[in-house]
Structures are given as structure tokens and as C-alpha cells.
C-alpha positions in Angstrom: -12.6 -2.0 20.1 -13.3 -2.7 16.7 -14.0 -0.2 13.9 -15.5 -0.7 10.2 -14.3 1.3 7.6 -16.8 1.6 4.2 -14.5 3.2 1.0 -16.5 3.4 -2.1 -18.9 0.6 -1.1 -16.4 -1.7 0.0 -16.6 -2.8 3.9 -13.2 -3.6 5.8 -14.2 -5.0 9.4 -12.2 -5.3 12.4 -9.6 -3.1 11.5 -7.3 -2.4 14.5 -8.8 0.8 16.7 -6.8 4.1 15.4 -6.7 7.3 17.2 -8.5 10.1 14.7 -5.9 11.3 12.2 -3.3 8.8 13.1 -1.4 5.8 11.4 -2.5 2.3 12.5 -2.3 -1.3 10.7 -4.6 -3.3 8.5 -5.3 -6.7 10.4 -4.5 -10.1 8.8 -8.2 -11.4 8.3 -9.2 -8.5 6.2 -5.9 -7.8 3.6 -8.5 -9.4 0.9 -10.8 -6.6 1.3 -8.0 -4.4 1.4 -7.4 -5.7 -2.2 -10.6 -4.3 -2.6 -10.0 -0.6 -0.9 -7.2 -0.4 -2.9 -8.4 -1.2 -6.6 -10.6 2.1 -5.8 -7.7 4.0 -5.4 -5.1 5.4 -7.2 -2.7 2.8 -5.9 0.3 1.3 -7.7 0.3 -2.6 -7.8 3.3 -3.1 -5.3 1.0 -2.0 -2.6 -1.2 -4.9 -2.1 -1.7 -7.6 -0.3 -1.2 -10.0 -3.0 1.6 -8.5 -4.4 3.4 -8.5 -0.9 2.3 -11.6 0.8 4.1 -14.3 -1.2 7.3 -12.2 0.3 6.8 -13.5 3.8 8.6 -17.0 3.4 11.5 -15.3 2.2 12.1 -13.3 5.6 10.6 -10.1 4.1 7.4 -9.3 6.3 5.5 -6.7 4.6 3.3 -3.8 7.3 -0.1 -2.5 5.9 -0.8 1.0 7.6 -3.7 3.5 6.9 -3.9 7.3 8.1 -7.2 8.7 9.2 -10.1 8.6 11.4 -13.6 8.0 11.8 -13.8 4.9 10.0 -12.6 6.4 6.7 -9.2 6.1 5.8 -7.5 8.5 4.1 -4.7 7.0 2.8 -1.9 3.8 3.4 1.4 2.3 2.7 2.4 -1.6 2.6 6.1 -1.3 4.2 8.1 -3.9 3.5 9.7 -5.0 6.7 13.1 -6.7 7.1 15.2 -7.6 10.3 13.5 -6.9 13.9 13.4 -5.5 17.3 14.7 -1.7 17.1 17.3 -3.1 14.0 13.9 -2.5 11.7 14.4 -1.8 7.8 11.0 -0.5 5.8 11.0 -0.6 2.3 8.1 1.0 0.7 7.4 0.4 -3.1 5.6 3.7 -5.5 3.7 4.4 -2.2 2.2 5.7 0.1 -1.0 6.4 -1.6 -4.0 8.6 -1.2 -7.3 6.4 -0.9 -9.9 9.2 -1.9 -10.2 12.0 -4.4 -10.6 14.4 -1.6 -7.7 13.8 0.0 -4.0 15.2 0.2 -0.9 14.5 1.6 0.1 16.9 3.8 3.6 17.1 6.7 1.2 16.2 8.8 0.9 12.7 7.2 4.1 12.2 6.8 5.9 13.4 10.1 2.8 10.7 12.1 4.3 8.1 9.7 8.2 8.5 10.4 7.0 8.8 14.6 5.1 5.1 13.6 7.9 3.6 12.3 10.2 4.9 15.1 8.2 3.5 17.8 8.2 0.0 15.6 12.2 -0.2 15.7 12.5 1.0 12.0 16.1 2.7 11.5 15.2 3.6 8.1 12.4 3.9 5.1 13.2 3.5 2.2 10.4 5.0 -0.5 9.9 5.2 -4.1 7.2 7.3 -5.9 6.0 8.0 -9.8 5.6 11.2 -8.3 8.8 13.8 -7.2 6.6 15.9 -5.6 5.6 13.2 -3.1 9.5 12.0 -2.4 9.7 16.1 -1.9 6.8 16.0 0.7 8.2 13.5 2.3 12.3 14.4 2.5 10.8 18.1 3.7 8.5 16.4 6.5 11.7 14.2 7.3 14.6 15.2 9.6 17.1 13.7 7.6 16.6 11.9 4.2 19.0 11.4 1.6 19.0 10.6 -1.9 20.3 7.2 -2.2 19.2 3.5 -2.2 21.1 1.9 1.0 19.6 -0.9 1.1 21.0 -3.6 -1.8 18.7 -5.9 -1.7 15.4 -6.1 -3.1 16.5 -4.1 -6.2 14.9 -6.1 -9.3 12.0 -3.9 -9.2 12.5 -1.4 -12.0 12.2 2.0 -9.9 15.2 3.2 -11.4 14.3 2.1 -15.1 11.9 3.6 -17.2 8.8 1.1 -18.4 7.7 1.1 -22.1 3.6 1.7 -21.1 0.9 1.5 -23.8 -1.7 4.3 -23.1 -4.9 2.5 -24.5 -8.4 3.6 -26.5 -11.4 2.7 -27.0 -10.9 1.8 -30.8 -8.4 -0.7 -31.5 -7.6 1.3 -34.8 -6.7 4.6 -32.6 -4.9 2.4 -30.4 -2.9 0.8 -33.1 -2.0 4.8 -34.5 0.2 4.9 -32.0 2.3 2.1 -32.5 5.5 1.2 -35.3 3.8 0.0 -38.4 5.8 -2.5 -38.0 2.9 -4.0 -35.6 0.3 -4.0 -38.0 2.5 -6.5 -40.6 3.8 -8.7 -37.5 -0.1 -9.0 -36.8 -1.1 -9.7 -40.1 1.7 -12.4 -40.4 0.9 -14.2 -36.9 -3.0 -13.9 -37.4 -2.3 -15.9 -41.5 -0.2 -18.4 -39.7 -2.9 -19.5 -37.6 -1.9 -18.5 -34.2 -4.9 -18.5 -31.3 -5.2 -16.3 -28.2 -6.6 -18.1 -24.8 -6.6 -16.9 -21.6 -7.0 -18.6 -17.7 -6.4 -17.3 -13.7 -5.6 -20.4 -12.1 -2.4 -20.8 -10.7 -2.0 -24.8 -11.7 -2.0 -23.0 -15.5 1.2 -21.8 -14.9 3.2 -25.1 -14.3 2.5 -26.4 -17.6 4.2 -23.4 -19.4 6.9 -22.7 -16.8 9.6 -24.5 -19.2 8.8 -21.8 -21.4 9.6 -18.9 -19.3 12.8 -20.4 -18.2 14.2 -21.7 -22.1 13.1 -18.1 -23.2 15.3 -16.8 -20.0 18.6 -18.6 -21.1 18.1 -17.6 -24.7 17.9 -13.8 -23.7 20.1 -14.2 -20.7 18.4 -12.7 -17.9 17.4 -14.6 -15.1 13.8 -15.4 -13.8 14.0 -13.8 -10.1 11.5 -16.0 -8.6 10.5 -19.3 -8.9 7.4 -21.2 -10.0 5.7 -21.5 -6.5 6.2 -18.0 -5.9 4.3 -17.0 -9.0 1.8 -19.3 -8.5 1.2 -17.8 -4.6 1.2 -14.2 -6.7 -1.2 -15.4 -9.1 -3.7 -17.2 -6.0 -4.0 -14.0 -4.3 -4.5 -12.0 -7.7 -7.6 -14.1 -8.2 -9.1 -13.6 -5.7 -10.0 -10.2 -6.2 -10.0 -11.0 -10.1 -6.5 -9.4 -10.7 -4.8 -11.7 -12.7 -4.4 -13.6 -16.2 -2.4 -16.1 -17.6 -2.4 -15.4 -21.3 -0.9 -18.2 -23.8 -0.6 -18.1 -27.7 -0.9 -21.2 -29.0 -0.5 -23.2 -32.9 -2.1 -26.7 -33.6 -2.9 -27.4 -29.7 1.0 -26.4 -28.5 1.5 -23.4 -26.5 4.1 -21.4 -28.3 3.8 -17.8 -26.2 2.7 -16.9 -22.9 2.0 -13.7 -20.4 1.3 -13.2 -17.2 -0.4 -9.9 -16.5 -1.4 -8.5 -13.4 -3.4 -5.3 -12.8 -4.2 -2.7 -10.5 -7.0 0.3 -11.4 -5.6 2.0 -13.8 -2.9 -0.1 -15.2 -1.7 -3.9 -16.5 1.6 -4.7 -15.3 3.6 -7.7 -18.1 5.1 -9.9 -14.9 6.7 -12.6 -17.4 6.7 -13.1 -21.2 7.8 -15.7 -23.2 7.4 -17.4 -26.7 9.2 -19.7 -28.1 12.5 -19.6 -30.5 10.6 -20.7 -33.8 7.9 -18.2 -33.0 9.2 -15.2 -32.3 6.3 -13.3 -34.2 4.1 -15.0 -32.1 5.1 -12.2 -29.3 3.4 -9.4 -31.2 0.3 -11.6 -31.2 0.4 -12.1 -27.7 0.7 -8.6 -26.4 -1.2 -6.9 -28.6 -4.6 -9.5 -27.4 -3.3 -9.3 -24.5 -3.4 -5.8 -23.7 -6.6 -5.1 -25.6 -8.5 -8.0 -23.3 -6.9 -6.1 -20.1 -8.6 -2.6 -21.7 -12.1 -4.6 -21.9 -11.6 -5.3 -18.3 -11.6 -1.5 -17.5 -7.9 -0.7 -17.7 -6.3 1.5 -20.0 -2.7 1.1 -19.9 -0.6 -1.4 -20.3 2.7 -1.8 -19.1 5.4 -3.9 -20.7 8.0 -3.4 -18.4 11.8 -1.9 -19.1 13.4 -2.9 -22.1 17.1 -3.7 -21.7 19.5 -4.9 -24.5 17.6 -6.0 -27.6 14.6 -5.9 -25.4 14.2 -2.2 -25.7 13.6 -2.7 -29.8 10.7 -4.8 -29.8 8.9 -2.3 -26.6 9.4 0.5 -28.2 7.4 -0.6 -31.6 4.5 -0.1 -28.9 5.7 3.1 -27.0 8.1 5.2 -28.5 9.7 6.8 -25.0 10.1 4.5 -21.4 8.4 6.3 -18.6 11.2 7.7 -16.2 10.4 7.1 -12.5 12.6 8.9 -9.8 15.3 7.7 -7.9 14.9 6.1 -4.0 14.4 8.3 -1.2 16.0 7.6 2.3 14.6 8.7 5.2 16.8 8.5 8.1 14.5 8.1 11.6 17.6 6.4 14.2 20.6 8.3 12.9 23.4 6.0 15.4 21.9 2.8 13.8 21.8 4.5 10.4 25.5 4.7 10.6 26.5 1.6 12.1 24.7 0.2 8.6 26.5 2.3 6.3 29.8 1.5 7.4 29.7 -2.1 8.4 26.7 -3.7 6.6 26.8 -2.2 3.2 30.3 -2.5 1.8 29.5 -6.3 2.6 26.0 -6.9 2.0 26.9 -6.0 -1.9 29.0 -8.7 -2.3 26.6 -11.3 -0.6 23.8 -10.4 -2.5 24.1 -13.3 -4.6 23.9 -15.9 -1.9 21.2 -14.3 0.2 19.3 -14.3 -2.9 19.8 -18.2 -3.2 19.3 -18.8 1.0 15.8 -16.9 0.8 14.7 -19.0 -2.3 15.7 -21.6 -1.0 14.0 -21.1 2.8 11.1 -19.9 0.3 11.0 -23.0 -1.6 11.4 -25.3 2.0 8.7 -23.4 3.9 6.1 -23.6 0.9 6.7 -27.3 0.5 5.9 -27.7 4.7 2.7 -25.6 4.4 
């Protein structure tokens, strides 16, 4: 039996049946509307659908659960799921997340959710939160949790790096206040040499620039974590549910600076950036439209994402401080298993990191290209 559940006007059918007050899972045909449930909650950006989906070819099968009953969920997490049978790892990113105003977590919540994941073979959960007081809720609910990541893979999200975020007005003068005045002349200079501002949501946009993003990435030597056709998936989901742009800066018809922005309700998350190596001031330009296009859209921060080596310089002409998120939280739920991966998985899945990141990209990249 079939239930519908209505949150803030949007209506999520055929979600599977859930005892009252229980955990249960979003089905497959409605993770688009649960795009929609989310962006009317509080929700951080790693916990929907299309942030998660375009994980699947790489072996990472991400779990949407909900808590609550009478066709009014109360609030959900998107586990990230790798391995199977009772060997079950759960990886769950800045959630889980309350879906109404009214409601609060409680050890309630939170003991139902580790019972879940035991029954579905999971030997750990692995959670991280913008909020310490939920990682306490949750290590207090827990029989065991420690204070520790344990699971090296899957790292290049910046939990444990602050993010430069640009808290946004109304008036572009008060939002500007709070910036280096070092903006102001960069803007002045980029806006006298003619630079133009476009923007577009379609994933074929992105191929076109791509060259950009990766000569920017071997100038500043960091590497571009996933490739094209998983940015592309990101970006078809995103639009969906009108969660996306692909800004570009561009001088006498060539494309000199690009950004692709994602949101969630509150805030815009900078995915990539890039501009080229004679137009460097073209990147103050960029994020400064940017952002204030994202705050017409209805939201009023803007993230830029952490700032390491020279990075951290230009950011912080924007916002003086990086926002400090908590470490990972642990929670043990099969303590033999947890054991048996500490000692004999660990010591060796850190030194294979590099080439299981290269076999998923490349299964990624294989099963894309058969679909």
C-alpha cells in the first residue's frame, strides 16, 4: 500500500508504506519531487537526489530515507552506500535533516535510524553535520561512535575545511561593504575592459568550456576530481528542479572565465571556477555577477568553497573568516565487523586510494558511454 505525502504544497506519490514514526525509503520514480521536498527544507546540497545520483556508476549507491508518519515526513537522510550484504558502509554528507519548522530531532530519531541501517547490513555510518549539537545527538543516541573518519575514501568534500561563504543583501552597495576594497577597483577594471556576464543550465554548455577548467587546474595544481560526463549528469539533474547555472565571462565572443554554481534553499555552492591566464581579473567579474544573479533567484549566500594555497587570498577579499565545519562522526552499529575493517582494510585502503579513484572513473566513464 501506497501512501502520498504533501510538504509545503509539493506531492511525493508512491512512497514506500512506513510504519508511524519509523524510517522507510524514498522510491526511485519520485527522487525528482524529492528535489522538491527538500528545497523547502533546511537541507544542505549533498542531500539530494541530484547531487547523489551521478555517484551510482562509480559503485557508490546512495539510500534516501524519511522518518515519520501519517503521510508527513518529518525528516530524512541520503546515505551513501558502499559494499553489500551485511559488509554495508553508509556515508552520510551535512545530514540528516529536519523537513519542517516544527520539527526536532530527538534519540528517538536517531536510535530508529541506527536499528534501519543494522537490519540493511550497514557496519558503520559515517555523518558529518554544520551543526555539533546534531553529531552530539547522535554519538549520545549511539552505542558506540567515535570521533574519527574511517573510511578514506570519498574525502574531497570539504567537511574538514572551512568554506569562504558570502552572506548576501538586498543592496548590492551593502553587500559590497563587506568585501576588501580591493573588489570594488578589480570591478571597475574588468567592467572598462569590456568583459560580459552570460549565463545557461544545459549540460552540452559545459563541453565547450571544459578545456578551461582543466588548463586553469594544471596552472594552480589541484586536480579536477571528476570528469566532464559526471558534471554534466550533476548539472541534468540540477535542472530539472532549476538548481543549476553555468556562468561564463566572456571578451570579444571568447569565453575567458566560467562557474558552475549549484544551489540548495538557502545557499549557492561554486562547484568549478576557472578563467583564463591573461584574465585573471576577469574572476572578480565572474563571482561577483555570479553571486548577485544567484541572490535574485532567492538565495542569500554564496559559497566559494575552501581556499588553499594562494587560493585563500583571492576568497577572503569576499569573506574575511572560512566557516569551520566539525570533524566526522562514527557510529559503530556491528562492532566484530567494525574491527575486522580497522585492522585489515584501512592501513591498506590508504595506500590504494589513488587507484580506486582511477578504476571508479574509469567503470564511471565505461558505464556512461553503454547507457
Amino acid at each position: 500500500m501506497d501512501f502520498a505525502a504533501s510538504i509545503a504544497g509539493t506531492k511525493v506519490e508512491s512512497f514506500q508504506q512506513a510504519i508511524p514514526a519509523t524510517w522507510s525509503e524514498v522510491q526511485v520514480q519520485d527522487l525528482c519531487a524529492w528535489n522538491d521536498v527538500l528545497f523547502r527544507s533546511v537541507a544542505s546540497i549533498y542531500q539530494y537526489p541530484f547531487w547523489n545520483e551521478p555517484y551510482r556508476p562509480l559503485g557508490v549507491m546512495p539510500r534516501y530515507v524519511l522518518w515519520g508518519g501519517e503521510g508527513r515526513p518529518k525528516a530524512a537522510a541520503t546515505i551513501l552506500t558502499v559494499g553489500a550484504g551485511p559488509a554495508k558502509i553508509g556515508l552520510v554528507f551535512r545530514g540528516p535533516t529536519l523537513l519542517t519548522s516544527e520539527a526536532e530531532f530527538s534519540k528517538k530519531m536517531f536510535v530508529q535510524l541506527f536499528g534501519w541501517a543494522r537490519t540493511q547490513g550497514y557496519m558503520f555510518l559515517r555523518f558529518t553535520h554544520s551543526d555539533p549539537g546534531v553529531l552530539r545527538g547522535l554519538a549520545e543516541a549511539s552505542e558506540r561512535s567515535i570521533d574519527a573518519d574511517v573510511f578514506p575514501y570519498l574525502v574531497d568534500y570539504s567537511i574538514g575545511s572551512g568554506d569562504y561563504i558570502v552572506e548576501q543583501y538586498e543592496n548590492d552597495e551593502e553587500t559590497l561593504a563587506g568585501f576588501d576594497r580591493e573588489v570594488r577597483r578589480k570591478l571597475r577594471r574588468a567592467e572598462e575592459a569590456g568583459y560580459e556576464f552570460r549565463w545557461d543550465d544545459s549540460p552540452e554548455a559545459l563541453e565547450p568550456v571544459w578545456p578551461l577548467y582543466q588548463d586553469c587546474a594544471r596552472r594552480k595544481q589541484f586536480r579536477v576530481e571528476r570528469p566532464l560526463s559526471f558534471h554534466q549528469e550533476l548539472m541534468a539533474g540540477a535542472r530539472l528542479n532549476h538548481l543549476v547555472r553555468l556562468y561564463t565571462v566572456q571578451l570579444k565572443g571568447r569565453i575567458v572565465g566560467s562557474a558552475l554554481i549549484f544551489r540548495d534553499r538557502t545557499t549557492a555552492h561554486c562547484q568549478l571556477a576557472a578563467f583564463h591566464v591573461d584574465h585573471r581579473k576577469s574572476a572578480t567579474f565572474l563571482h561577483w555577477h555570479s553571486m548577485r544573479d544567484m541572490h535574485r533567484m532567492g538565495v542569500e549566500r554564496y559559497n566559494l568553497g575552501p581556499g588553499p594555497g594562494s587560493l585563500a587570498r583571492f576568497k577572503s577579499m569576499f569573506s574575511a573568516r572560512p566557516v569551520q565545519y566539525p570533524g566526522p562522526l562514527t557510529v559503530v552499529l556491528k562492532e566484530n565487523w567494525f574491527r575486522l575493517w580497522r585492522k585489515a582494510f584501512i592501513p591498506a585502503a590508504k595506500q590504494l586510494h589513488p587507484m580506486v579513484r582511477k578504476l571508479a572513473l574509469q567503470r564511471a566513464a565505461l558505464s556512461r558511454r553503454t547507457t
